[in-house]
N, C-alpha and C positions, 0 to 999 in steps of 0.2 A: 499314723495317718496325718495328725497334725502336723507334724516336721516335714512329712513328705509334699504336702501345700504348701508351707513355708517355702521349703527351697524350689519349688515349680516356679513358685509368685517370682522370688528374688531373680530366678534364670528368664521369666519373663518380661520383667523390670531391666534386666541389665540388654534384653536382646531391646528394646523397645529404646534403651537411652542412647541406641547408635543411629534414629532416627529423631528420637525426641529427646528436646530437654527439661529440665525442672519446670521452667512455663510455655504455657502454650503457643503456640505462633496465632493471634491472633485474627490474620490474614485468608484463615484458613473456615470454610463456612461453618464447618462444625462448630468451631473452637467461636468463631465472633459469638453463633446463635447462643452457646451455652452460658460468653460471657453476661450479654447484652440482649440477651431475648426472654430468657424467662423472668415469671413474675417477681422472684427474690430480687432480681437485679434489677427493678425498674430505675433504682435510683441512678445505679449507673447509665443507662440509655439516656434519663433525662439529662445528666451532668452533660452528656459527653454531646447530645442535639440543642442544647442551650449555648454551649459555645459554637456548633456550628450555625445557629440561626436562634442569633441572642435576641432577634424582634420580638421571639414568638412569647420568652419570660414563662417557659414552661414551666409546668407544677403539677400535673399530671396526665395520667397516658393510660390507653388497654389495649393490650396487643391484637392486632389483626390476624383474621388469618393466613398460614404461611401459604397454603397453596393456593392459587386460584385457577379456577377451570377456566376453557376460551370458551366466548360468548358464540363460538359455533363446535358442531362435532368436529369441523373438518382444520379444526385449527387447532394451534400451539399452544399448551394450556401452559403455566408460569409456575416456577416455586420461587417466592423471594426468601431472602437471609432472615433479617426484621422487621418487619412492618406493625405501622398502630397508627392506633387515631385517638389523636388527644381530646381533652374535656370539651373545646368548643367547636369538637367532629373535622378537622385539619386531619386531613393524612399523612402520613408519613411514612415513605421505603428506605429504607434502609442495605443498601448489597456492597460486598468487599470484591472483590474482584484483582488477582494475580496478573493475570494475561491479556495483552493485546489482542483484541479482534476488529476486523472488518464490524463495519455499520455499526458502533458499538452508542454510537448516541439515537442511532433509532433504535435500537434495544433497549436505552432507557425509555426512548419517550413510546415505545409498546408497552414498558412496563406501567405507564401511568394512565394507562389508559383501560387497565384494570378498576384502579381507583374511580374514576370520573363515570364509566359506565354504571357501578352499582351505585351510585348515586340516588339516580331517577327510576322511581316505582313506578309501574305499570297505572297509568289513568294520572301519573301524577303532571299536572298544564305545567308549572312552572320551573325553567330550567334555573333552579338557584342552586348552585353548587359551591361546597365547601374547598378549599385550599387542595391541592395535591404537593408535595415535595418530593422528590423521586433523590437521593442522596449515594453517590459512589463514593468508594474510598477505592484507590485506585493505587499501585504501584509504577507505573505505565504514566505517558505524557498524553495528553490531548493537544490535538491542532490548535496552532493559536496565530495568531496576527504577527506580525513583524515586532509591532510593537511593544508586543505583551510584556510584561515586567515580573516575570516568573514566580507569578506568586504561588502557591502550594495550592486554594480556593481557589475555584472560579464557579461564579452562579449565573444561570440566566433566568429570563421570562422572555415573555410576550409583549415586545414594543411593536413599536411603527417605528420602520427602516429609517426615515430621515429624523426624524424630532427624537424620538425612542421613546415617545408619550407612551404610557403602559396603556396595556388592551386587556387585558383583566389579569387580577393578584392572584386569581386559584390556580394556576400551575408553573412552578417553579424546578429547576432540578441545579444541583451542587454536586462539583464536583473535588475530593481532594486528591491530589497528585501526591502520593506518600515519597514519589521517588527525587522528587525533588529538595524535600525536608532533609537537611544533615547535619543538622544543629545537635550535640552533646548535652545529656542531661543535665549537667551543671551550669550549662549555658541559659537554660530555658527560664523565662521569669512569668509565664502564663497560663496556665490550665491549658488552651485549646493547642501548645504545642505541647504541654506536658502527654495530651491524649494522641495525637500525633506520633510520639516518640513511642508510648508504648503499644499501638496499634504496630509500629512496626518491628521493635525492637524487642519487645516484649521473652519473645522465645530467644533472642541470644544471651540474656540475663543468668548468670548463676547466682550473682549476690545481688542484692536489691538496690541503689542509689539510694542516698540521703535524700528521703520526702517523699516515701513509703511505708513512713511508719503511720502514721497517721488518716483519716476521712475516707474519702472516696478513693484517694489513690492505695492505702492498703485493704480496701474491701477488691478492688482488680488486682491485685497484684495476688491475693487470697484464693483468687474468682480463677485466676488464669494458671492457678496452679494444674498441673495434671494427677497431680495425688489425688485431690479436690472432687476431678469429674465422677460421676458414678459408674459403674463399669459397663454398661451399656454404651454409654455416650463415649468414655475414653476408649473401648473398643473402635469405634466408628470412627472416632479420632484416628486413632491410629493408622486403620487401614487406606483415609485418603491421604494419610502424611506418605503411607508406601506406596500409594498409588500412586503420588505425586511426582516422588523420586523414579519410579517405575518411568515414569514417560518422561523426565526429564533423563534419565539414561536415555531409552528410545530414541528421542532426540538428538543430544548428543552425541550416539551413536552415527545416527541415521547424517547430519552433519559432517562427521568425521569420515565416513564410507564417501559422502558427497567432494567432498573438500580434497581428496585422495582422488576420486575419481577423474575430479575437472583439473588436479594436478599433474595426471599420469596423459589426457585426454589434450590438454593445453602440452604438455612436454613435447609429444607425438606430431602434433601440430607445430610445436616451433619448428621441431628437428625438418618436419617437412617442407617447410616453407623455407628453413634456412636454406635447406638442400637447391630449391627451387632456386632464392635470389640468389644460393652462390653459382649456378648453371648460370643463370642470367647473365650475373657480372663478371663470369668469368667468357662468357661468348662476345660481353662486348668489349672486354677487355682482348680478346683475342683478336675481333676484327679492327679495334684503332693498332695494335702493335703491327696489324697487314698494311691496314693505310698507311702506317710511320715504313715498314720497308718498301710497298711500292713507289712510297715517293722518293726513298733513297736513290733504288734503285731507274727512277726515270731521272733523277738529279746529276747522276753519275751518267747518264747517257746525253748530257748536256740539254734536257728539253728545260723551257722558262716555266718560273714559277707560274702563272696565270693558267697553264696548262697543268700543272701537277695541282694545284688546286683543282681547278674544275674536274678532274678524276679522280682526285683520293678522298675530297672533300674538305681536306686540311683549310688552315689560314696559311696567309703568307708566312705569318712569326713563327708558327709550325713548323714551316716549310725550310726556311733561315735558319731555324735552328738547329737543323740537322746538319 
């Protein structure tokens, strides 16, 4: 019985490494929340939000909860990735995000609006509210200005349009653009792209880079194994890694059937249209070779040019030429 688990495990192991590899794809909600969400790993949440929002000189954190219901029945209640609220009541969201969508910055800023509402208690007069930070890590580009200087971060608040005098520090949202970053581990000389590289790179890894051995970068490196997760959780793993590829075939598919369609759709179309202009050009190529014989033919009956123009249409030099 025992042997016969053994090799179940191994045939499940090897089916699961044509999806996954030695570490996790980070990217991925399950796999961020498992790294970075539970209470063993605070340390890593604070490493890796102290370099995103080094003002804040964190030191510690308690997770939030993930879901939040909506402040009516008839609305959209939220589950975020990771959320907390550090020691001086700052919130913090935390979401990874793959895919482009539509409205995807009012999405944030609905999401922060979870925070700000449980703020204020019922009978409570005074609107003093604590910090909110609303945090993407994004694969995907956001709109930016002409000028923008591509940087990987971008953060905003709440100014006034002409001066940009801040209008209050409790709501911010940051965003990183992972797809921009393509800088090589050996290249890196700083934590906040060390954490960068392995948010995205993390699952193409079989051997670890020099400067893993050691602190926070081998307790993630540890964290992000798939051995590691407990089988609950690497189940769950799993099945959205398949889910993922599931509709990325789908797509693909559905793409390729498109792509084929408006190829065969546009052919049909040329073929028709060429049909058309060569009827065209061939009718009016038909009727100047009339013009060119009738004015042969009136030229040879000795009438003047001035007349074989004004009936064939021709020009004089037309007309001489013949």
């Amino acid at each position: 019985m025992k042997q016969k688990n053994i090799l179940s495990e191994e045939s499940a192991n090897a089916q699961n490494s044509n999806i996954c590899g030695k570490y996790v794809n980070l990217m991925n909600d399950v796999a961020f929340q498992w790294v970075f969400g539970q209470e063993s790993n605070k340390d890593l949440l604070i490493a890796l939000l102290n370099e995103l929002l080094p003002h804040l000189h964190i030191e510690g954190l308690e997770f939030y909860k993930q879901r939040q219901l909506s402040f009516s029945k008839n609305l959209k209640s939220s589950v975020f990735d990771v959320s907390c609220r550090l020691t001086d009541g700052t919130y913090i969201d935390v979401e990874v995000q793959v895919k482009e969508q539509d409205w995807f910055s009012d999405r944030c800023l609905y999401y922060s609006t979870y925070f700000i509402q449980n703020q204020i208690a019922v009978g409570q007069e005074e609107y003093t509210l604590k910090p909110v930070y609303v945090i993407s890590i994004d694969t995907f580009s956001r709109p930016h200005a002409a000028n923008w200087d591509g940087s990987v971060l971008s953060s905003y608040s709440l100014r006034e349009d002409r001066t940009h005098e801040l209008m209050t520090d409790n709501l911010h949202f940051v965003f990183v653009e992972l797809n921009k970053f393509s800088k090589k581990w050996e290249d890196i000389d700083n934590d906040k792209e060390r954490f960068y590289f392995c948010i995205r790179h993390m699952h193409e890894l079989k051997d670890l880079p020099d400067g893993f051995a050691q602190g926070i970068w081998a307790k993630l490196a540890q964290q992000s194994e798939l051995a590691e997760m407990p089988s609950d959780v690497k189940a769950k793993y799993i099945k959205d890694m398949e889910t993922e590829m599931d509709k990325r075939a789908q797509m693909k598919c559905a793409l390729r059937k498109a792509t084929e369609q408006g190829l065969s759709e546009g052919r049909a179309k040329g073929l028709e249209e060429g049909h058309a202009k060569g009827l065209e050009e061939g009718r009016a190529e038909g009727l100047e070779q009339g013009k060119l014989e009738t004015a042969r033919k009136m030229k040879a009956d000795g009438l003047n040019t001035d007349t074989i123009c004004k009936y064939t249409g021709l020009t004089p030099e037309q007309v001489a030429a013949l």
